[in-house]
Structures are given as C-alpha cells and as structure tokens.
Backbone bond lengths (Angstrom), bond angles and torsions (degrees), N, CA, C in turn:
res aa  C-N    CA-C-N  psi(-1)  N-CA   C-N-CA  omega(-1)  CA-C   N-CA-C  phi
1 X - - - 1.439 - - 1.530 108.35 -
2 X 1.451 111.38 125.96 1.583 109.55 169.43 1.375 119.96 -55.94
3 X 1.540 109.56 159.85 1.372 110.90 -173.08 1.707 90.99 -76.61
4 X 1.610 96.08 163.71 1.550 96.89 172.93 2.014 93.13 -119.93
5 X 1.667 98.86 151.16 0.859 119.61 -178.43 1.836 113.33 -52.94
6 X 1.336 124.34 121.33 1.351 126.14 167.56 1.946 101.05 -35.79
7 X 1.397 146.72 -72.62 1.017 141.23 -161.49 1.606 106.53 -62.11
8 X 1.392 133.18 -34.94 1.392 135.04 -154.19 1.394 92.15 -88.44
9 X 1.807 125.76 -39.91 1.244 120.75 166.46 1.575 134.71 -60.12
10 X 1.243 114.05 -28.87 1.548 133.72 152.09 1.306 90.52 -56.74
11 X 0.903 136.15 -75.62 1.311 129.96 -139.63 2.096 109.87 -63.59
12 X 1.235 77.27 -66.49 2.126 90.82 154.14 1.453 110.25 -20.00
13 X 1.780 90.86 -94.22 1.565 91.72 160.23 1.235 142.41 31.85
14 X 1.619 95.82 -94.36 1.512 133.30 -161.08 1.728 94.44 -80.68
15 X 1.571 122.23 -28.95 1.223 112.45 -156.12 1.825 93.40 -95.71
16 X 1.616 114.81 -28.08 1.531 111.72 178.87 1.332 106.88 -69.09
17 X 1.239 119.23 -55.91 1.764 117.52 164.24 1.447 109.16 -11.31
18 X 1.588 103.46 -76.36 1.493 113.30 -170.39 1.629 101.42 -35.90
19 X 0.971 88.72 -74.09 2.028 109.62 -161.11 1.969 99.07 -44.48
20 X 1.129 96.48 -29.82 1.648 113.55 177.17 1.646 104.84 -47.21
21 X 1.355 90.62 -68.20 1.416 118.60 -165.03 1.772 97.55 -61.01
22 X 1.571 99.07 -57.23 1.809 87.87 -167.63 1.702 108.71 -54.04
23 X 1.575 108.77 -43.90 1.318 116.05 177.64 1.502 112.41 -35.22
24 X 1.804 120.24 -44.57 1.576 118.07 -159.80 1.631 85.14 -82.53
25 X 1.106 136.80 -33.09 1.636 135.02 172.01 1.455 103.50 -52.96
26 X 1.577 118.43 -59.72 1.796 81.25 179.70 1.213 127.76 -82.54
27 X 1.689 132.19 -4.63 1.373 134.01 -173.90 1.426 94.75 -70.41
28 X 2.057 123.70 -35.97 1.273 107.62 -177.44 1.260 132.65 -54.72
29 X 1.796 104.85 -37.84 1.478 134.87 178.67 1.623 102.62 -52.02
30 X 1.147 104.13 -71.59 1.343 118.66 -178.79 2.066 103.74 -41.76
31 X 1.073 108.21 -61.48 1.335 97.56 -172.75 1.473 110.26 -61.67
32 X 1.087 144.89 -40.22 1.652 147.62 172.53 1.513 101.61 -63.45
33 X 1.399 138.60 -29.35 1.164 134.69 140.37 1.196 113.24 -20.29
34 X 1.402 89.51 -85.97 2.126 100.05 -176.72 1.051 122.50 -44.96
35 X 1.668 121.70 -14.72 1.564 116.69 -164.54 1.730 85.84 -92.78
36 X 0.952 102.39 -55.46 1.672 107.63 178.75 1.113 98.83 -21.12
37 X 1.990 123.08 -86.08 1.352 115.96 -161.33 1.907 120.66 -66.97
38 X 1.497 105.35 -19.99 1.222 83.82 150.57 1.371 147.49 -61.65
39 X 0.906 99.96 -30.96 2.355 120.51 172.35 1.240 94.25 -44.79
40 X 1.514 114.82 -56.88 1.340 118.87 -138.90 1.631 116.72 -96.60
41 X 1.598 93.70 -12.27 1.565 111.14 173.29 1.498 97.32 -71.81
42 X 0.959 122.91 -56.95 1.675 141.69 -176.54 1.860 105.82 -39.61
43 X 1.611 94.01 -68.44 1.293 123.66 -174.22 2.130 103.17 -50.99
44 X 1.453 109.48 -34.41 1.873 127.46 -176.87 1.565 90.95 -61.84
45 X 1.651 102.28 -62.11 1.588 109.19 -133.48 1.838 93.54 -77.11
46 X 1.315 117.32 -14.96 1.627 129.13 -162.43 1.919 80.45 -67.46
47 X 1.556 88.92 -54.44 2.111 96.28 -148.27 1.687 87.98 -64.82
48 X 1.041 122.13 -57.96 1.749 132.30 -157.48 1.316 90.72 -45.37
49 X 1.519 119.29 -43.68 1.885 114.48 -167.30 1.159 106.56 -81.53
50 X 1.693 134.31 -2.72 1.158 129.61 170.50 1.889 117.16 -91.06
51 X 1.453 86.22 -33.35 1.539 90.45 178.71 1.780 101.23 -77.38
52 X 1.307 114.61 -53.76 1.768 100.10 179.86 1.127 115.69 -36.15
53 X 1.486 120.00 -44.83 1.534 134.56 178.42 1.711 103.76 -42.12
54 X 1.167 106.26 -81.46 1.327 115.90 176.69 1.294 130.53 -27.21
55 X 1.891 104.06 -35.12 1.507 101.27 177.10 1.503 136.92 -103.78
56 X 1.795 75.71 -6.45 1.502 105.77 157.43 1.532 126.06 -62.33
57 X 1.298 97.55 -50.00 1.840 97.08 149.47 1.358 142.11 -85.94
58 X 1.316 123.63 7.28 1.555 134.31 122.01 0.731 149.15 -0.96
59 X 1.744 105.65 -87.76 1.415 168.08 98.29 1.650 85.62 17.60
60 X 1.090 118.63 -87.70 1.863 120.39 -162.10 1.316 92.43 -30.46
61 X 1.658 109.55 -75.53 1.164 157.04 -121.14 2.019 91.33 -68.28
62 X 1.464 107.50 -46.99 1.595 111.18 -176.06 1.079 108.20 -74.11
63 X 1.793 130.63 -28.75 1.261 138.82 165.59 0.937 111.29 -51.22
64 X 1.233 135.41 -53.74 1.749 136.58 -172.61 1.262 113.00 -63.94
65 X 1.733 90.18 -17.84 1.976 79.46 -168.21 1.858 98.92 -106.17
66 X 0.736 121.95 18.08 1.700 149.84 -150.63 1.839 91.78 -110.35
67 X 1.517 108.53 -78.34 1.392 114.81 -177.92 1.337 96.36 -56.38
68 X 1.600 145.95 -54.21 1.262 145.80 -112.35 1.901 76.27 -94.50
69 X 1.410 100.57 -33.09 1.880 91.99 -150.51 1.665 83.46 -94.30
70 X 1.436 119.89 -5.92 1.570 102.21 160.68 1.417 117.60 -71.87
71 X 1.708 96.46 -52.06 1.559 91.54 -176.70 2.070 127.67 -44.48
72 X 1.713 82.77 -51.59 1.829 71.64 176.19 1.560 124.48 -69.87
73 X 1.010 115.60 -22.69 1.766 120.15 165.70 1.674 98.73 -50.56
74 X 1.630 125.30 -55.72 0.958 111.05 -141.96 1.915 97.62 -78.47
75 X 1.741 115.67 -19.71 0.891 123.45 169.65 1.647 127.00 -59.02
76 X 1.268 110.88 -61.03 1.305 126.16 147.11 1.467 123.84 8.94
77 X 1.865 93.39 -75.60 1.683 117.71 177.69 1.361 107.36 -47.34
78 X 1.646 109.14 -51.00 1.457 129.35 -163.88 1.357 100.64 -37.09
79 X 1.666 107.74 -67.69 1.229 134.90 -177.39 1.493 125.71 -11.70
80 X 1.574 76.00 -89.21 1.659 127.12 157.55 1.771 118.60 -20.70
81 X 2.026 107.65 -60.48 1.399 89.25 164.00 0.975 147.34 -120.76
82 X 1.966 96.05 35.60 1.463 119.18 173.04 1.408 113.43 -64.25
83 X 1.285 123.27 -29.60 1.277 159.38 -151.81 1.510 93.69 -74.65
C-alpha cells in the first residue's frame, strides 16, 4: 500500500471525526426516540387494560340482561300455554 500523504491524512482525519461526531448525534436522537416509544408503549398498554376492563363489564352487563330477557320469554310461553 502507498504511503499516504501527511496533509490528505489530516485531512481524512478531520472528515471521519466529523462523520464520527454526526454519527454520535444520531445514535443520541435515536436513543430519546426509544425512550419516547417506550413511555408510550407503557402509557398504550396502562389505557388498553382499562378500556378491556370496561368492556369486560359490558360484556357481563348484556349477558345478564340476555338470560334475564330469556328467562321472562321463557316464562311468558309458560303462561301462554297454560292458558
């Protein structure tokens, strides 16, 4: 391999530095990124378990009224062909 010139190697150098430097600028970006979507993964899974919650008791709530509106139908009939 040829020698490389003392100035062209400064010069290199100075330009990998740079690229160094911008590089540690976006790994910073990038990591405050990540903290973000971590928050916000946290911040999803908190609300989602409140709303499942919610529809989970719904959910009960239409069931009860489901049997209740079977039962009197099924009473109803009773009624109906005692008659």
């Amino acid at each position: 391999m040829p020698p490389v010139d003392a100035e062209l190697r400064a010069y290199l150098d100075q330009r990998f530095d740079a690229v160094d430097q911008q590089l540690g600028a976006v790994d910073r970006r990038f990591d405050a990124v990540d903290g973000r979507f971590v928050s916000l993964e946290a911040e999803l899974r908190r609300h989602f378990g409140v709303l499942i919650e919610d529809v989970r008791h719904d959910l009960r709530a239409v069931a009860e009224m489901v049997v209740a509106n079977t039962e009197a139908i099924v009473a109803l009939r009773r009624r109906l062909d005692a008659r």
